[in-house]
N, C-alpha and C positions, 0 to 999 in steps of 0.2 A: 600732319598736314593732309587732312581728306580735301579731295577732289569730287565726288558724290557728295551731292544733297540730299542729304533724307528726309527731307521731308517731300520731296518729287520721285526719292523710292519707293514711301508709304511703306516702311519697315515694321513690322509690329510683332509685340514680346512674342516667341513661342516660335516662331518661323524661321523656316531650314534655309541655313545664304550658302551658299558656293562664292566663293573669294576664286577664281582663277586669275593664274600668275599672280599671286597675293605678295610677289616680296615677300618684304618684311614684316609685311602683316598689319599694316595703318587701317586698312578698310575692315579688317577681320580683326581687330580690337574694338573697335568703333560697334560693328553690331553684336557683336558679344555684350557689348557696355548694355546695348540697348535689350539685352534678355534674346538676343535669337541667337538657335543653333547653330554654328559655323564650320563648312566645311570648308578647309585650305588646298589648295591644287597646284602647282606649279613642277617646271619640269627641270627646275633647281633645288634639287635635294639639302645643300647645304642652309639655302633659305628656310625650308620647310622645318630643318631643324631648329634653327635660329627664334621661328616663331614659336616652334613648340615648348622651349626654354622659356620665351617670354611670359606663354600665357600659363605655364608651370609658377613664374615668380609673381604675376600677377591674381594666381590662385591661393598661394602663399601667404601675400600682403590682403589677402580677403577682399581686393578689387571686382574678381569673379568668382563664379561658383563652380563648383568642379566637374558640371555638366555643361560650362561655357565650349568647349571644341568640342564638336561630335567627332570629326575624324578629319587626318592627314593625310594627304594622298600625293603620289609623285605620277604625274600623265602628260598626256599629249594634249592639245587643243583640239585638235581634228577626228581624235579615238579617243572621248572622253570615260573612264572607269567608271560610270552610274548607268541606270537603269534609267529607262522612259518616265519623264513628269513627275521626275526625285526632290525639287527645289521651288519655295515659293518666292526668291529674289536670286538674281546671280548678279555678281561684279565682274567685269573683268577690264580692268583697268591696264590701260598701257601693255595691252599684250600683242592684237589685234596686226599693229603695223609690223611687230616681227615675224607673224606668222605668214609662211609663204601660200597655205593655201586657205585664205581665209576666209575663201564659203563655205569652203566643210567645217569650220571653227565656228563659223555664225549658225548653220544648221544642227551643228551638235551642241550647243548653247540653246538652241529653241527646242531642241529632242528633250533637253533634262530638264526643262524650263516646266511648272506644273502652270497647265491650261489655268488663264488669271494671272501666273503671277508678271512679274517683271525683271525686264536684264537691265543692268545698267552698261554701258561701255564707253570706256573714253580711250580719245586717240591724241594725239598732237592735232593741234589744228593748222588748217590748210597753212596761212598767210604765215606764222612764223615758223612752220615746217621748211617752207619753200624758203626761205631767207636763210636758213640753215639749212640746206641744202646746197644752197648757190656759195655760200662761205668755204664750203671745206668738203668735199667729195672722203674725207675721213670720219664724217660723223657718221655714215649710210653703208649699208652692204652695197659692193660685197669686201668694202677696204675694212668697214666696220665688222668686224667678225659676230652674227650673231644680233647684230644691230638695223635698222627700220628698210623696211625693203617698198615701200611704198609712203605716198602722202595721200591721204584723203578728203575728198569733199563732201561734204556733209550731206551731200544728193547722194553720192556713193554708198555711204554705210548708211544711210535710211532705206536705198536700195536692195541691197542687199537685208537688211532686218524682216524688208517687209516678202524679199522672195522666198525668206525660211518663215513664211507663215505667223511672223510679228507683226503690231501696228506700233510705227513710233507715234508718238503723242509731246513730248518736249524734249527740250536741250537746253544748253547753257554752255559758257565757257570760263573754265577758269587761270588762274596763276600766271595773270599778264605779268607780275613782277618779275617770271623767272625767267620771261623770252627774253629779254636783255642779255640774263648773264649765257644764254646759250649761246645767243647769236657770239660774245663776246668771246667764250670758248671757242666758238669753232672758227672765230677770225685769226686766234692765235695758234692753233691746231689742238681737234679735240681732246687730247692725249696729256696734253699740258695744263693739270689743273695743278702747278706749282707755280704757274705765271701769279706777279703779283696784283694785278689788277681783277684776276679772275680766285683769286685768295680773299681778297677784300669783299669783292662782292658776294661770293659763297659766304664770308664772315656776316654781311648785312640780311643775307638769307635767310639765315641760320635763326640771329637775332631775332628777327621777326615772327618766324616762325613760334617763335619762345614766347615772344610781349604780347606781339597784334596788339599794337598801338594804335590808335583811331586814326592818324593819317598814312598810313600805306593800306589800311584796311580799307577808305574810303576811297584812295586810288588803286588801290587793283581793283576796288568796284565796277567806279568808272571806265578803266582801262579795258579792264575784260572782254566788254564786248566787241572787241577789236584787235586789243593784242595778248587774250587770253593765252596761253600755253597748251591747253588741254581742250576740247571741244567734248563736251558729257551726251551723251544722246540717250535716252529711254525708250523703252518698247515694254510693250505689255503683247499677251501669248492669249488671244481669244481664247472663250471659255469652250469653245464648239472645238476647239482644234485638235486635230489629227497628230500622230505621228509625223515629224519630218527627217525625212532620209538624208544623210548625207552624201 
């Protein structure tokens, strides 16, 4: 289930991605597929293993080539382990809200960013953040150990992209299907995903993710721009640009 559009990345074969907080690696399969180098980053090691296995079996079954991962890496968001102007696309997907100080995570994001290229970053968006927020004070730090420490509005992290020396350009939002089953988690407390209601619909998730049937595709279309799950923003890193400090 990718959340980035690539064709609003403008991803192309031969080009170095940064995946931070990659999980499990959905976005760092995905431009592997498409011939770029991919660097994984996250500051869950068991993940990073996880992915490395994967793209081991996926090297295996002759899916990729065995120059698909240039390198694994375990860091911080805010002390990122690269060098100035290392990457011509970064993802970082659903990181953003956990990080508690996330201007120096935006600014070290545009420090590794090579002048031209582009960040992608998605967050929860504002409207069913807020709704899961008001449901269950357990879904959020600091009940949530480790879990979203703010909500954002899309004037906020444009704000900020563009005071680490980015110009956003577009956005989108996606996976209205899964504000439901959130809101529905955090109504019966986040912790309980043995509830049956919240079984079943993790079950039609799931499903779907697997068919993409033409009509839940065509409504989470619709849906999206309203009760999208994830708000995607792009920035591109002027070709004139500077060093930015964290």
């Amino acid at each position: 289930m990718l959340t980035v559009d690539y064709d609003r990345f403008e991803l192309q074969r031969g080009m170095i991605v940064l995946d931070l907080g990659c999980g499990f690696g959905r976005h760092a399969f995905e431009s592997s597929r498409r011939g770029a180098h991919v660097v994984t980053c996250d500051m869950a090691v068991p993940e990073l293993v996880e992915v490395g296995n994967t793209y081991k079996a996926m090297i295996e079954a002759r899916e990729l080539t065995g120059e698909a991962l240039a390198e694994s890496v375990g860091g911080d968001a805010t002390k990122l382990p690269f060098a100035d102007n290392t990457f011509d696309r970064i993802i970082a997907s659903e990181i953003m809200e956990h990080v508690p100080d996330d201007i120096a995570a935006m600014a070290e994001l545009s420090r590794v960013l090579k002048p031209g290229g582009i960040l992608a970053v998605t967050v929860p968006a504002e409207l069913p953040e807020r709704i899961c927020w008001k449901l269950s004070d357990e879904y959020y730090a600091p009940k949530s150990v480790g879990g979203h420490v703010r909500i954002y509005k899309q004037s906020n992290l444009q704000g900020q992209m563009s005071d680490a020396g980015l110009t956003p350009f577009t956005s989108h939002r996606a996976h209205a299907l899964h504000s439901p089953y959130w809101w529905l988690r955090c109504a019966v407390g986040p912790q309980d995903d043995e509830q049956f209601l919240v079984k079943a619909y993790n079950k039609f998730l799931v499903w779907d993710i697997m068919k993409r049937p033409k009509l839940t595709t065509w409504a989470d279309k619709v849906l999206n721009p309203v009760l999208g799950k994830s708000l995607i923003q792009y920035a591109r890193k002027p070709e004139s640009a500077n060093h930015v400090a964290a």
